[in-house]
N, C-alpha and C positions, 0 to 999 in steps of 0.2 A: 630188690633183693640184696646190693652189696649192701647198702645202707645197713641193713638190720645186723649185716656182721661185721663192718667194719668199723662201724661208729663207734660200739658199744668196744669194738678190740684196741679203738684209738681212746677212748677214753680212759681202759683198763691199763692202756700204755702209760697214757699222760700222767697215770695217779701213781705207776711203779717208782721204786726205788733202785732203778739201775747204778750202777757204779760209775763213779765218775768217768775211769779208763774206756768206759762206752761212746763210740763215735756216737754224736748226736744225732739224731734221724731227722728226716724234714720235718716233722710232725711238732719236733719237739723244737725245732730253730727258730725264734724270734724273728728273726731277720727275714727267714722266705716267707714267716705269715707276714709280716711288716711288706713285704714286693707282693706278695699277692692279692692284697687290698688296697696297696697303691696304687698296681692295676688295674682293679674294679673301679674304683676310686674316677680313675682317669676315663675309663671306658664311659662312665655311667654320667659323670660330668660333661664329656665332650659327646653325649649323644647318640653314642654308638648302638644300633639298631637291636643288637643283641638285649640291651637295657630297656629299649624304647617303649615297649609294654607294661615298665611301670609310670605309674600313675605320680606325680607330686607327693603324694603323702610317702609313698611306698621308697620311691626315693631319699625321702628327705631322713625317713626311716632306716635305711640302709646305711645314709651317711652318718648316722647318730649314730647306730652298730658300731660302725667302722671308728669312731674316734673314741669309744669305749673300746675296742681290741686297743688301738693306739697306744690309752692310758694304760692297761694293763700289763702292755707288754711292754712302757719305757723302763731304760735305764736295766733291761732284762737279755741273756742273751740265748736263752732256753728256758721253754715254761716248765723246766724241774725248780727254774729259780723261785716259780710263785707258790706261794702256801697255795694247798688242795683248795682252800674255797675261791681263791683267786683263778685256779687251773678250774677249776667248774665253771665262774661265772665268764672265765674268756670263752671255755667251748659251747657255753650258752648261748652266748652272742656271734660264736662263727656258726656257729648250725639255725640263728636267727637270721642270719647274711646271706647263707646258702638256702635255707627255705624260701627269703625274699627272688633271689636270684631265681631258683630255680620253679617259680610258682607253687609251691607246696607248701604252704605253713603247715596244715594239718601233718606231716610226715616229718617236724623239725623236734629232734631228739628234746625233751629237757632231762637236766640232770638237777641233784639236789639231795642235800644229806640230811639224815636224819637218825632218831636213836628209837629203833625198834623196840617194840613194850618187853619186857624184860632185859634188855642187853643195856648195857653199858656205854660202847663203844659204837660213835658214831658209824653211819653207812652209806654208803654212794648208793640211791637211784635214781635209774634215768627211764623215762618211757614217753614216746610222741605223745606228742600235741592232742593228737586224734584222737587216742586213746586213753588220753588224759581226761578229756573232753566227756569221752563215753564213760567214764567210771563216776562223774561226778551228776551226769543225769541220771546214774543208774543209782547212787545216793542220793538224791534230790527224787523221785520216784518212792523211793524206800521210807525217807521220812515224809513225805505225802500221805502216804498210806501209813504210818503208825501215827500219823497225827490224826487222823481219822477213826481211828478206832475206839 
């Protein structure tokens, strides 16, 4: 349940334009996501039981995650510093790290912009995996059936 509200409010965070004079929040510091994957990083390399359930691929997966956040966020010391597409595809990739971790792929946020049929200006949406998932067989259904007719 927090997920559905705190993801989408960490997202609408990451994309504001706060003022500079704004202490930086964890969410927003480079450096604690930078130790917080270093951690993973170390747990999941050294074996640590908490990881142990994933598989080689799942792993190796995680760590290619992990060194995409890396590239994202060098030379960065808050991700107000990265253009919006770059702040979407790091929180793609850390909600792909935490789905891995916490076995739920189906329930990992994506996010992605686009320009709604008559508007102008680009849009942030974000919706799970899972749901993602159900809207595209429930199109793939749809044009089954008008091909059929």
């Amino acid at each position: 349940m927090w997920k559905k509200i705190a993801l989408p409010l960490f997202l609408v965070l990451l994309a504001s334009g706060a003022s500079a004079a704004d202490r930086t929040p964890s969410h927003h510091d480079a450096s604690a996501i930078r130790a917080q994957q270093a951690e993973i990083r170390g747990e999941v390399l050294s074996g640590s039981p908490r990881y142990g359930r994933l598989d080689e691929a799942s792993r190796l997966e995680l760590l290619k995650l992990q060194d995409r956040v890396a590239g994202l966020l060098g030379g960065v010391d808050s991700t107000r510093d990265l253009s919006e597409r770059r702040q979407i595809e790091l929180f793609n990739a850390l909600e792909s790290i935490s789905a891995l971790v916490n076995n739920d792929p189906g329930g990992r946020l994506e996010c992605w912009r686009e320009r709604p049929v008559g508007k102008l200006q680009l849009e942030t949406r974000c919706a799970t995996a899972r749901g993602l998932h159900a809207q595209n067989q429930t199109y793939q259904r749809v044009w089954r059936r008008a091909g059929q007719r």
